[in-house]
Legacy VTK file of the C-alpha trace (Angstrom):
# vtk DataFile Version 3.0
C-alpha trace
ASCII
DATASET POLYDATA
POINTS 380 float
65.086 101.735 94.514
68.185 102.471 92.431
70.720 104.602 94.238
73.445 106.818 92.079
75.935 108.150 94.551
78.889 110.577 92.997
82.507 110.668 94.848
83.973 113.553 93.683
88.041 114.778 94.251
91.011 112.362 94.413
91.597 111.294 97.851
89.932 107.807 98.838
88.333 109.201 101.726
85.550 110.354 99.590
84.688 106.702 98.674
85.101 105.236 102.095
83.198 108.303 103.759
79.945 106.848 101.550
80.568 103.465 102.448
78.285 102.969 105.113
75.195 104.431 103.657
75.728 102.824 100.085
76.316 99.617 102.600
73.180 99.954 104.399
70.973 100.830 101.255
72.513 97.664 99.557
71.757 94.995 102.859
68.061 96.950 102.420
67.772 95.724 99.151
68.508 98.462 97.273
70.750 98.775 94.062
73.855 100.868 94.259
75.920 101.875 91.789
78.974 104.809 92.785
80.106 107.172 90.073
83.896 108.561 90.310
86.361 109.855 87.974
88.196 106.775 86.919
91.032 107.782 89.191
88.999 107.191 91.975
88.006 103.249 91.030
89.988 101.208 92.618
88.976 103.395 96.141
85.618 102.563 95.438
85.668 98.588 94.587
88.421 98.615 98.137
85.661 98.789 100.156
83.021 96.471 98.340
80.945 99.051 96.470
80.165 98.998 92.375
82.068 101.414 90.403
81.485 103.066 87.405
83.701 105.408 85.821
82.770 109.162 84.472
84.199 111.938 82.275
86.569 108.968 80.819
89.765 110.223 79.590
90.126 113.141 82.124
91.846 112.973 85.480
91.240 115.413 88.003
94.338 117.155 87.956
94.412 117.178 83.998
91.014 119.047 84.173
93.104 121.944 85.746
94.741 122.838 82.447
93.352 125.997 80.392
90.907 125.120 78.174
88.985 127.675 75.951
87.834 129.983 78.007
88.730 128.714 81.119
92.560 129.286 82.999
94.245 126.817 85.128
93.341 126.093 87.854
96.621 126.513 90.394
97.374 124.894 94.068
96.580 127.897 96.723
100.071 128.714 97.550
98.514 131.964 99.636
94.792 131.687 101.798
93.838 134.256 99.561
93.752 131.747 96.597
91.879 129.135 98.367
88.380 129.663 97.807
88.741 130.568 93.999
91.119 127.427 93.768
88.325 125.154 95.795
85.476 126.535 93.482
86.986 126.108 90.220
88.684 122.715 90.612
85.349 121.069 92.352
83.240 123.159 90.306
85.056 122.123 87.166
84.728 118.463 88.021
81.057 118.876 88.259
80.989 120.254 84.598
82.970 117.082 83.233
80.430 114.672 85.380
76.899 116.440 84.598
76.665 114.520 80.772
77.814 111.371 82.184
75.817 111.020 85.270
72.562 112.235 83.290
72.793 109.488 81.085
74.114 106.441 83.635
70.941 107.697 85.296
68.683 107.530 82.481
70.270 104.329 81.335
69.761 102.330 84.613
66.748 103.855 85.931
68.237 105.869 89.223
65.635 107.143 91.339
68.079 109.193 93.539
71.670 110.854 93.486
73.636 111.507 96.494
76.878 112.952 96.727
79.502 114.421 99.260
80.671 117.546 100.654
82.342 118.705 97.796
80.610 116.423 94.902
79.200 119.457 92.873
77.529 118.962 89.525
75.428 116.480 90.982
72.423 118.823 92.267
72.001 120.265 88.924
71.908 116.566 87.402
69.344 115.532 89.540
67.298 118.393 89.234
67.674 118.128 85.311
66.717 114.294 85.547
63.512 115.245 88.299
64.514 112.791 90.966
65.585 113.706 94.860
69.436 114.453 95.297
71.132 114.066 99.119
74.137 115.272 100.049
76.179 113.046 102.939
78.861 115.223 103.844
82.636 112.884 104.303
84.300 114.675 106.534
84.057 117.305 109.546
84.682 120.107 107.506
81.968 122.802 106.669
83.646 124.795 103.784
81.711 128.391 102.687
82.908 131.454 100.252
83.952 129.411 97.215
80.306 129.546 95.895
80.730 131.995 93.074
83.411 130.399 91.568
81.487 127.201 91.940
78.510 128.514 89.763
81.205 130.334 87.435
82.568 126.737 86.066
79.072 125.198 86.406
76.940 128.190 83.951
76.163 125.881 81.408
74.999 123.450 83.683
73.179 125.528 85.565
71.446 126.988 82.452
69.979 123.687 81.558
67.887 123.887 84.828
67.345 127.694 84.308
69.017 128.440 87.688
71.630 131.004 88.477
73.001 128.387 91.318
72.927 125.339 92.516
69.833 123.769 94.615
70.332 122.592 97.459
69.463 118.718 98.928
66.023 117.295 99.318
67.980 116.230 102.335
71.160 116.913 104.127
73.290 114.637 105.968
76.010 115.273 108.337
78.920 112.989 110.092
80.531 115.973 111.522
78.979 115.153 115.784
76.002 117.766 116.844
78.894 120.013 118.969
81.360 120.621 116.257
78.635 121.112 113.351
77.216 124.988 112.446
75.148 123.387 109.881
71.646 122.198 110.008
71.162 118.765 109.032
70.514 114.989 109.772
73.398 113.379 111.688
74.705 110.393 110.885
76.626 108.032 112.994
79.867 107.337 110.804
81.242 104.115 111.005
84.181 102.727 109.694
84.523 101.696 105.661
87.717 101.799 105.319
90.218 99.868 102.967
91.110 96.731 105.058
94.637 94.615 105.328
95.237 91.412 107.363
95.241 92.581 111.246
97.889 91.453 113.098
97.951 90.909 116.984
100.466 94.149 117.885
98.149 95.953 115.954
95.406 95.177 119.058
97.719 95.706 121.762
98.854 99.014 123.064
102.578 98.738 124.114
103.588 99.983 127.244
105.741 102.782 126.706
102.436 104.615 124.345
101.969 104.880 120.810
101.461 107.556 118.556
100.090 107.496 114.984
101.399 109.429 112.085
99.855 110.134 108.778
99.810 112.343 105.824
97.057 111.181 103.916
96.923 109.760 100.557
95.653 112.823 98.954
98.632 115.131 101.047
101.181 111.881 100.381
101.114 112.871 96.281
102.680 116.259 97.188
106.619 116.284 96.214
108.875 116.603 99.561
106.038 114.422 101.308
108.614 111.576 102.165
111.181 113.953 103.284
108.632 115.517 105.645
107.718 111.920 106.977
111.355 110.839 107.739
111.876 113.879 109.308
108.757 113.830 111.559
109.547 110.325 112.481
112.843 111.299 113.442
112.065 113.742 115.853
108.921 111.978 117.032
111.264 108.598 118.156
113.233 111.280 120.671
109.657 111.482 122.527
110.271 107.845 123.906
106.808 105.994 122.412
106.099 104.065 119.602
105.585 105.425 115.712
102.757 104.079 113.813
102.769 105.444 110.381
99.379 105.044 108.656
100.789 105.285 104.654
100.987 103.269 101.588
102.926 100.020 101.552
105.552 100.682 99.528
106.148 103.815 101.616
106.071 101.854 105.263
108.940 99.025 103.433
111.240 102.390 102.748
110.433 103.524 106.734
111.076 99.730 108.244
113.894 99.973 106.251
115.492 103.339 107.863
113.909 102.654 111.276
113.504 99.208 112.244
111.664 100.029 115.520
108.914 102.328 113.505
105.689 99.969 112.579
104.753 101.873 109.007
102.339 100.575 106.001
98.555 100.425 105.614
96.628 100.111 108.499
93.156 100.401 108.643
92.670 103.554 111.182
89.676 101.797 113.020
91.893 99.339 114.079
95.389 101.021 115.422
93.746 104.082 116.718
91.678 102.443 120.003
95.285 101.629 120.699
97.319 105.247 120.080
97.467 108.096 122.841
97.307 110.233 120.097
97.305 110.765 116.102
98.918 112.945 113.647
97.734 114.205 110.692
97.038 116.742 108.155
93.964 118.252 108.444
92.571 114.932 106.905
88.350 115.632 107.479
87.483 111.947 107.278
90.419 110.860 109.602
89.163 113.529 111.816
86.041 111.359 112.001
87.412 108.243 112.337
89.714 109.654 115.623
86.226 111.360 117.033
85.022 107.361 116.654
87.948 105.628 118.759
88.158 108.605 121.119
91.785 109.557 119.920
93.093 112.815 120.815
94.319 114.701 117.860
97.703 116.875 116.832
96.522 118.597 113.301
98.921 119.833 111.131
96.153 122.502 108.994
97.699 123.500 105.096
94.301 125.945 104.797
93.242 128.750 105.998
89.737 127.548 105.097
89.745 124.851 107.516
90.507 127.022 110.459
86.829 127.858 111.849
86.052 123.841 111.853
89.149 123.085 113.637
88.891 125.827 115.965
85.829 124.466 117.423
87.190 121.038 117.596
90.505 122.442 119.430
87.887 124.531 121.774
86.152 121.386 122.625
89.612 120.241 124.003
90.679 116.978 122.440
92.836 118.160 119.414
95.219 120.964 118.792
96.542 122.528 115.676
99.724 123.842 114.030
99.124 126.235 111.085
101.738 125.847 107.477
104.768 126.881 109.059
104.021 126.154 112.155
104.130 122.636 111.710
107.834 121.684 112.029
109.376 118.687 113.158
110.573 120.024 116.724
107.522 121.846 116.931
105.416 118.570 116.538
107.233 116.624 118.944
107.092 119.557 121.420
103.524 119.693 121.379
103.010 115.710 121.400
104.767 115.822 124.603
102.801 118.565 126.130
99.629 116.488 125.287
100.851 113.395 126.456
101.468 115.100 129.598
97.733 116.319 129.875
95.048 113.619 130.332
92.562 116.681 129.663
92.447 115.719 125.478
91.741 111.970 125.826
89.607 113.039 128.426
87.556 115.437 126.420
88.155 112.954 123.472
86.355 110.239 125.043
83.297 112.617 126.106
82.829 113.542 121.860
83.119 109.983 121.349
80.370 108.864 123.649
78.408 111.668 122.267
78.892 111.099 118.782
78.323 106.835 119.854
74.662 107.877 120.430
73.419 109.387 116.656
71.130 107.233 114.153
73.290 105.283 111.885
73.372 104.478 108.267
70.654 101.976 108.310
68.600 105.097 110.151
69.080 106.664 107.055
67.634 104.176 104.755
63.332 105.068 105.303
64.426 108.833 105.465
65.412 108.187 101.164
62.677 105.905 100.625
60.578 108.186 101.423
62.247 110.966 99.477
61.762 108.385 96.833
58.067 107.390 97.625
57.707 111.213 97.619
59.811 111.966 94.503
60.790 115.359 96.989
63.411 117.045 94.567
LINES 1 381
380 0 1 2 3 4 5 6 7 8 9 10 11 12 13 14 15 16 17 18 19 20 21 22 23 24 25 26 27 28 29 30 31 32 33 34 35 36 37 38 39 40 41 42 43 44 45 46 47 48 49 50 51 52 53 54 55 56 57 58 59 60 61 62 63 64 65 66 67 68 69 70 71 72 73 74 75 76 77 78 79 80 81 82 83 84 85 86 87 88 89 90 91 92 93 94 95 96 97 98 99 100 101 102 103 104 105 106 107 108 109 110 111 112 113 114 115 116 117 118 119 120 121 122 123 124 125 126 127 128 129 130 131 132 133 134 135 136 137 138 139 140 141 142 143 144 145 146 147 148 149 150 151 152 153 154 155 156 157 158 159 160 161 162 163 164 165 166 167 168 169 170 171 172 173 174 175 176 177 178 179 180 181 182 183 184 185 186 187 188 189 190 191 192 193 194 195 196 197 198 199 200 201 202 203 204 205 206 207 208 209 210 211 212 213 214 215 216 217 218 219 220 221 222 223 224 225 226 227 228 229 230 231 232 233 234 235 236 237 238 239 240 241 242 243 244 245 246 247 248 249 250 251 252 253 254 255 256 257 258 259 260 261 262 263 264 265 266 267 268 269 270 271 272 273 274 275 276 277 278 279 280 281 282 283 284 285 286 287 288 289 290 291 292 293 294 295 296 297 298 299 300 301 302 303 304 305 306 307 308 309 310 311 312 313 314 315 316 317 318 319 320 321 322 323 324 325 326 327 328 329 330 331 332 333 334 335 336 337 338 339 340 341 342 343 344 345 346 347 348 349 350 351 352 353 354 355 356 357 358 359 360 361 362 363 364 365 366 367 368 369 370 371 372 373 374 375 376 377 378 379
């Protein structure tokens, strides 16, 4: 069996969140092959997996720009914007991959496509081509409302399989545990496939006065100001009397060391410095949701979108995380509420009771007879 996965957007977590199934389908004997724009490349071969670039000479962000009959797309700056800006820019991405993954598929001989949360294009390719597409979800999101913007940027693709919208998967999986998730699906067990480093013992070891983890992301990192906000998080965050992990690029952690000797900052892989953190930081990041869910890592969530809101809200009601909304996210205000949650054993508490939950689901190598026999079936 020859598997065609599709990571769509530009954030890495897209390619790691696939990791484990493209792993597992690969150790079955399978052939894997993981379609990206070209952006998205050196995410994908990070972790082990083939990569082959599509809609070459286009980056995501340039795809934004007017073009004919299409406007730019522009960054929601109001929640009003964010569904028409979330089905135009992923919808538009599909549009510039359909061609490209139609042929790679013809050319090699792939028997199914499976793509992420977001990866649009990719049900209309499969249909087109007659083979079975799944959809893994990568994160704990579970986004609605942007769907007629969606099939807006996708009409000619959708007229080539004489549908008005998309089709949905010939099967649907989900990371996102059982008690957070509205959707019906198969859940998957995520486990870590993250970009890895050399570990290093402190990295094992929880210090004794606590340690808290801060990151922005790599996709939130490319926003200007980003560093600013960092320092200035940091700063605040060393009054609260723990350590500061920050979880960022390398070159970003040598400028931190640099200004704060005491602050441990660079790439770490999250698998590994979160079973030793009371807590993490971060922005709304779906996949690093996931991975603190794993390790059983309470969670402070700094949300940009309104459209994340009903997801979070359910994990916050569960009791291990808690949010601060755009503004509400300032410096003081962070290290305010990582005190008060320090000070309540409640969140680790309820963090350990999703973990064990979420410990108990069918993994990636559950998945593997559930394709083959999409495959055996050729269920499109």
């Amino acid at each position: 069996m020859k598997a065609l996965f599709y990571a769509a957007g530009t954030s890495p977590a897209s390619a790691f969140a696939i990791g484990p199934l493209a792993s597992a389908l690969r150790a079955a004997g399978h052939e894997i092959l993981v379609a990206s724009f070209e952006e998205l490349s050196a995410a994908v071969t990070s972790v082990g997996l083939p990569s082959i670039p599509v809609a070459l000479g286009h980056t995501t962000e340039s795809i934004k720009a007017a073009t004919g009959t299409r406007p730019a797309i522009e960054y929601p700056v109001r929640p009003e914007l964010e569904m028409p800006y979330l089905g135009h820019w992923f919808g538009r991405q599909g549009s510039y991959v359909f061609d490209d993954l139609v042929e790679i598929s013809k050319l090699w001989g792939a028997d199914v496509l499976i793509g992420g949360s977001q990866a649009h294009g990719v049900e209309a390719a499969a249909k087109y081509l007659g083979i079975p597409f799944v959809r893994q979800s990568w994160d704990l999101f579970d986004i609605h409302g942007y769907e007629d913007y969606l099939h807006e940027e996708l009409a000619e693709q959708l007229a080539r399989i004489s549908a008005t919208e998309l089709p949905g998967p010939a099967l649907q999986i989900d990371i996102c545990p059982p008690g957070l998730n509205s959707k019906a699906g198969t859940f998957m067990r995520w486990t870590p496939h993250n970009k890895q480093r050399p570990i290093e013992p402190w990295m094992l070891r929880a210090p004794d006065i606590g340690r808290v983890c801060l990151t922005l992301g790599s996709f939130r990192f490319a926003f200007p100001g980003a560093m600013d906000r960092v320092t200035s998080i940091v700063e605040r965050l060393l009054d609260v009397g723990v350590e500061v992990v920050v979880a960022i690029g390398d070159d970003q952690g040598k400028q931190l060391r640099e200004r704060f000797p005491q602050v441990r900052a660079g790439w770490i892989p999250l698998e590994v410095i979160l079973p030793t953190c009371e807590l993490i930081i971060h922005p709304a990041g779906g996949l690093t949701a996931v991975n603190a869910i794993n390790t059983a890592t309470p969670q402070l969530i700094l949300n940009p979108f309104e459209a994340f809101v009903p997801t979070l809200r359910r994990l916050t009601d569960y009791g291990c995380a808690r949010t601060l909304y755009r503004e509400e996210g300032t410096p003081e205000a962070i290290a305010q509420v990582v005190k008060e949650m320090l000070g309540d054993s409640s969140y680790a508490t309820k963090a350990r009771e999703l973990a064990g939950q979420a410990a108990t689901a069918p993994t990636a190598v559950d998945m593997v007879a559930l394709i083959e026999d999409l495959v055996a079936r050729k269920v499109n």
